[in-house]
C-alpha positions in Angstrom: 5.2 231.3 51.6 7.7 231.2 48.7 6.0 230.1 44.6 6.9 227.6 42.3 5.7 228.3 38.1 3.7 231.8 40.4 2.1 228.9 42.2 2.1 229.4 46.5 4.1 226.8 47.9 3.8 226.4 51.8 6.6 226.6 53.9 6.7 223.0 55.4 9.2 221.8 57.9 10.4 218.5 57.1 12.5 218.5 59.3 10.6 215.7 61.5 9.3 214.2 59.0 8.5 210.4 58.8 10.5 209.1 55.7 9.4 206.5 53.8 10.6 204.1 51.1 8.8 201.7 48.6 8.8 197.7 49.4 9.8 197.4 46.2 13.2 199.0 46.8 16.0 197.0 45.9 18.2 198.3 48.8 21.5 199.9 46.5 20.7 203.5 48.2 19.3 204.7 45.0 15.8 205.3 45.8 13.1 208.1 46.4 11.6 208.5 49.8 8.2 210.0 50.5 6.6 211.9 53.3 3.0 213.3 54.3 3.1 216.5 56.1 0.4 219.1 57.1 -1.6 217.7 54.1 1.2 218.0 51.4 3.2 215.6 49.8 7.4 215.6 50.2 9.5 213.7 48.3 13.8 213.7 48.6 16.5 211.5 47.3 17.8 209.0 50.0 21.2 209.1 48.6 21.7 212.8 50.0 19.1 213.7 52.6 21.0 216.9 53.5 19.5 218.1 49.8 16.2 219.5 50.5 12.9 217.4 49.8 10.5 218.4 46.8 7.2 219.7 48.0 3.7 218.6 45.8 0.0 219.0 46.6 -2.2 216.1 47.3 -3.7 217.1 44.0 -0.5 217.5 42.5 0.5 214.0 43.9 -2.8 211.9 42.6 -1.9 213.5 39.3 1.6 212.0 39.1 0.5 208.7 40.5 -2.6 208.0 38.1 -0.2 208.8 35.1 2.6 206.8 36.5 -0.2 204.0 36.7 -2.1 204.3 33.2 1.2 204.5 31.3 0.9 208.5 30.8 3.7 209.3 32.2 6.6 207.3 30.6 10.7 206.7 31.2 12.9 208.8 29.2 
């Protein structure tokens, strides 16, 4: 188990993973996939999938949706 900010992160094989992309993608490569595996959250670039994915909690992964949805988390 390797840490993240001295938090445990699990060592998940993504490796055969099932990818996912939004509906809403507008098909120019440029887009964020998402996986669920062994009850985490994976997320990876689809421009380079040789780059490793980003792993978040189920927790961790609410968290980001509900402030992506009530406008807490905002665009740079």
């Amino acid at each position: 188990m390797s840490t993240h900010n001295k938090r445990p992160v699990p060592e998940v094989d993504l490796s055969t993973a099932a990818w996912r992309k939004s509906s809403h993608s507008s098909g120019n490569g440029a887009c964020v996939e998402v996986a669920f595996v062994e009850g985490s959250v994976a997320i990876r670039d689809s421009k380079d999938i040789s780059r490793p994915g980003l792993l978040f909690s189920a927790d961790e992964w609410h968290a980001f949706l509900g402030g992506a949805t009530d406008g807490t988390i905002r665009r740079p």
